[in-house]
C-alpha positions as CSV (number, residue, x, y, z in Angstrom):
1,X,30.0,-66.0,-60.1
2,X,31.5,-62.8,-61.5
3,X,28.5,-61.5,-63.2
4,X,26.7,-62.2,-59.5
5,X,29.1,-59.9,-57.6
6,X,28.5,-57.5,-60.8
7,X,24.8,-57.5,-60.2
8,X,25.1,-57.5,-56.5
9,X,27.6,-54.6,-57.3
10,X,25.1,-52.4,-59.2
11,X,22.4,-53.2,-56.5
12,X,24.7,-51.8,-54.1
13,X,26.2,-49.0,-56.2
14,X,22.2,-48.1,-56.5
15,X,21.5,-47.8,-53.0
16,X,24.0,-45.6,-52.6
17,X,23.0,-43.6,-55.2
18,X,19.5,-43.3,-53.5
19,X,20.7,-42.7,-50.3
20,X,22.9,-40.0,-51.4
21,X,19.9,-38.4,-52.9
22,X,17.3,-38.7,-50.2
23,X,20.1,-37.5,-47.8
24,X,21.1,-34.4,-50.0
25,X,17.0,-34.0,-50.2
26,X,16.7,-34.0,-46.4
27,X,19.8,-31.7,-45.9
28,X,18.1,-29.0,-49.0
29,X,14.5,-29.1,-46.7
30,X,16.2,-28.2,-43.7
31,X,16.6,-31.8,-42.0
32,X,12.9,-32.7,-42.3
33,X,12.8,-36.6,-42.4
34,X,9.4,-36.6,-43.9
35,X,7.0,-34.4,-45.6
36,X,4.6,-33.8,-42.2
37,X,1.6,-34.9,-43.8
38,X,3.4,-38.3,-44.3
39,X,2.0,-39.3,-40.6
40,X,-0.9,-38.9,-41.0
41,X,-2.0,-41.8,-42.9
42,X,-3.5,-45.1,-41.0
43,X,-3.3,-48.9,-42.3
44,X,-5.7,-50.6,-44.0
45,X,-5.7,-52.9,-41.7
46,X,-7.1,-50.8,-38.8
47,X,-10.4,-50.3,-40.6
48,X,-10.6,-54.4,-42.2
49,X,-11.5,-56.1,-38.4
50,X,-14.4,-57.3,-38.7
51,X,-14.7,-57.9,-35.0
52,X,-14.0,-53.9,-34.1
53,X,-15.6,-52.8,-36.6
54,X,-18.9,-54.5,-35.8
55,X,-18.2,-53.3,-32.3
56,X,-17.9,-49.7,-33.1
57,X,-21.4,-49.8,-35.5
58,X,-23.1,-51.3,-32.7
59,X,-22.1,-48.7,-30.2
60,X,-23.1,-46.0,-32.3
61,X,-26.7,-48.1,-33.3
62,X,-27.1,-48.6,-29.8
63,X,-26.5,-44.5,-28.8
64,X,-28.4,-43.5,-31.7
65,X,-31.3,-45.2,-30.6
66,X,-31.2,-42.8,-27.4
67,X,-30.5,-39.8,-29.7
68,X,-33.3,-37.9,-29.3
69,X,-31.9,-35.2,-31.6
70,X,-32.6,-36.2,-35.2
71,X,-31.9,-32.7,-37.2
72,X,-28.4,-32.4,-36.2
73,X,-25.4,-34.0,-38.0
74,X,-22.0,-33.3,-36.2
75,X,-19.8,-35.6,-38.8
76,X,-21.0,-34.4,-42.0
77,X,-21.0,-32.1,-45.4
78,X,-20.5,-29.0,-42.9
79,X,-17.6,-30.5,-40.8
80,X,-15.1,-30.5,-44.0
81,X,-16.4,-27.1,-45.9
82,X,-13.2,-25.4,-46.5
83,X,-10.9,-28.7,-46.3
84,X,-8.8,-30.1,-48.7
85,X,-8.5,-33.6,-49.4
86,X,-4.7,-33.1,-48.1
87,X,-6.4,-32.0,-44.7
88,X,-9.1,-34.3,-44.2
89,X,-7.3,-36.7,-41.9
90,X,-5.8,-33.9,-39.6
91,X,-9.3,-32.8,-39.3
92,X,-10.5,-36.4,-38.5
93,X,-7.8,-37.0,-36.0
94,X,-8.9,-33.4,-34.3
95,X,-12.5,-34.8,-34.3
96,X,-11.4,-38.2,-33.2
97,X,-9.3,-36.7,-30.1
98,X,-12.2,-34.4,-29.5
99,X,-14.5,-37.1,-29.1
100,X,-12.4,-39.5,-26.9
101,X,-11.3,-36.7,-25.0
102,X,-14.7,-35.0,-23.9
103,X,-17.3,-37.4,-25.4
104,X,-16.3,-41.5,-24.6
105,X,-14.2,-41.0,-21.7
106,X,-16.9,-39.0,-19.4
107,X,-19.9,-41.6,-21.2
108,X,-17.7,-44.3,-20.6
109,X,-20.0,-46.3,-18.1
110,X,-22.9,-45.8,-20.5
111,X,-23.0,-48.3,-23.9
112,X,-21.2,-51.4,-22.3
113,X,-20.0,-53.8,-23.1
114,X,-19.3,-51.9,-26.6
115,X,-17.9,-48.9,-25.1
116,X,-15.4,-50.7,-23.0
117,X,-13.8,-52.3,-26.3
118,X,-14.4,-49.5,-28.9
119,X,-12.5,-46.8,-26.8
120,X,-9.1,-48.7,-26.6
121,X,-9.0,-49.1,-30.4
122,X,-10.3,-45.6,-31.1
123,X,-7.3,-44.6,-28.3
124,X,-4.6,-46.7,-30.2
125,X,-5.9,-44.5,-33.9
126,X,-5.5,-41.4,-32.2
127,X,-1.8,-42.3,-30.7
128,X,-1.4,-43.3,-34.3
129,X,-1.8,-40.3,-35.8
130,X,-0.7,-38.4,-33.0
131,X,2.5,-37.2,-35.0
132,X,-0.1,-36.2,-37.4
133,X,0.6,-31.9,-38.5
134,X,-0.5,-29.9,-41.6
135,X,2.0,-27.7,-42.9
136,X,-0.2,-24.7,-43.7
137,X,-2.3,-22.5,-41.0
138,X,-4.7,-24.8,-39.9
139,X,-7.3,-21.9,-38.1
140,X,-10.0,-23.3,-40.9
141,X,-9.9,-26.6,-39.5
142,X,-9.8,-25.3,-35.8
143,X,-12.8,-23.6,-36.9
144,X,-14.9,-26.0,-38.0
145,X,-14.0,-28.4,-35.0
146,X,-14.7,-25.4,-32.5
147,X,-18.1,-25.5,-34.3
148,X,-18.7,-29.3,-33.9
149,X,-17.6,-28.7,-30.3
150,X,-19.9,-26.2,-29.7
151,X,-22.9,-28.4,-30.7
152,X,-22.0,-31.3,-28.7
153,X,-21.7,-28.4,-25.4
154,X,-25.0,-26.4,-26.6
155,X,-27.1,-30.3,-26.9
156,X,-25.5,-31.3,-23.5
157,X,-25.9,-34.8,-22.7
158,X,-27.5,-35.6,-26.1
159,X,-24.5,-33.8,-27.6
160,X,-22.5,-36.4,-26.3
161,X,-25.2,-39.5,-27.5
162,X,-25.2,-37.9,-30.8
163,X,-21.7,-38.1,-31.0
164,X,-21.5,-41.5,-29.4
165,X,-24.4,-41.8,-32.2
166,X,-21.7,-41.0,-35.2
167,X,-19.1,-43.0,-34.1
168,X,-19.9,-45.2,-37.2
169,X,-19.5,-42.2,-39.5
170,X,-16.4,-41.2,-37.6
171,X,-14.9,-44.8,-38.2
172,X,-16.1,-44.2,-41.9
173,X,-14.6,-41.2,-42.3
174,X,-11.5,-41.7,-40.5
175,X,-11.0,-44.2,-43.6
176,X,-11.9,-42.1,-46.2
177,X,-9.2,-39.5,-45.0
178,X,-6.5,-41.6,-44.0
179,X,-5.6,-44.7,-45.7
């Protein structure tokens, strides 16, 4: 019994210790709970439904096939020049409130019944990483979504197909840059 309470003791004592640290740590960074990359990250999880995720590639197979644009890539090579790994999901979650915001929501009749399930599940990611921040200037990363933006205006309509088109890349990409 003794050398339990010990051990329960050091565990304790421990803790402490740690939470002394991490609260000496937050106190040094000016009160900063977490590092502000630290939100953005999404689970695993989110991108292992097999259900969704066949959803969200047959949306984008269905509006490909009305693409009738085939030399332009919006989610692609260009879209992370000048992006860090570190930055990658800020820039994804720009793209991914970008293309809710002014792509789905005014095509959201079109694509059904996909569309109609896809957009509440792309709407919970982006509230998911909506605490999501870089720390550094972010202008390169305005930049290159101003650019994808402006090619989804300057197509029209078939901006928005195209980009309806991609949504299987943006699913793909949204979990290469944040889990």
């Amino acid at each position: 019994m003794a050398a339990l309470q010990k051990s329960v003791s050091s565990t304790l004592m421990g803790t402490l210790a740690a939470s002394c640290l991490l609260l000496i740590a937050l106190w040094v960074q000016g009160g900063a709970a977490l590092p502000i990359s630290s939100h953005c990250r999404l689970d695993k999880s989110n991108f292992q439904q097999p259900y969704i995720t066949n959803r969200t590639f047959m949306l984008a197979k269905e509006a490909s096939l009305a693409d009738n644009n085939t030399d332009v890539r919006l989610i692609g090579e260009k879209l992370f020049h000048g992006v860090n790994m570190g930055e990658r999901c800020y820039l994804m979650k720009e793209v991914l409130n970008f293309t809710l915001e002014e792509v789905l929501l005014p095509q959201s009749d079109r694509f059904q019944p996909y569309m109609q399930e896809v957009v509440p599940f792309l709407a919970r990611l982006s509230n998911k990483l909506s605490q999501c921040h870089i720390e550094n200037d972010d202008q390169h990363i305005q930049r290159n979504v101003q650019k994808l933006k402006d090619t989804v205006q300057k197509l029209g309509e078939n901006g928005e197909i195209k980009a309806i088109g991609e949504l299987d890349l943006l699913f793909m990409a949204l979990r290469n840059a944040c889990v």
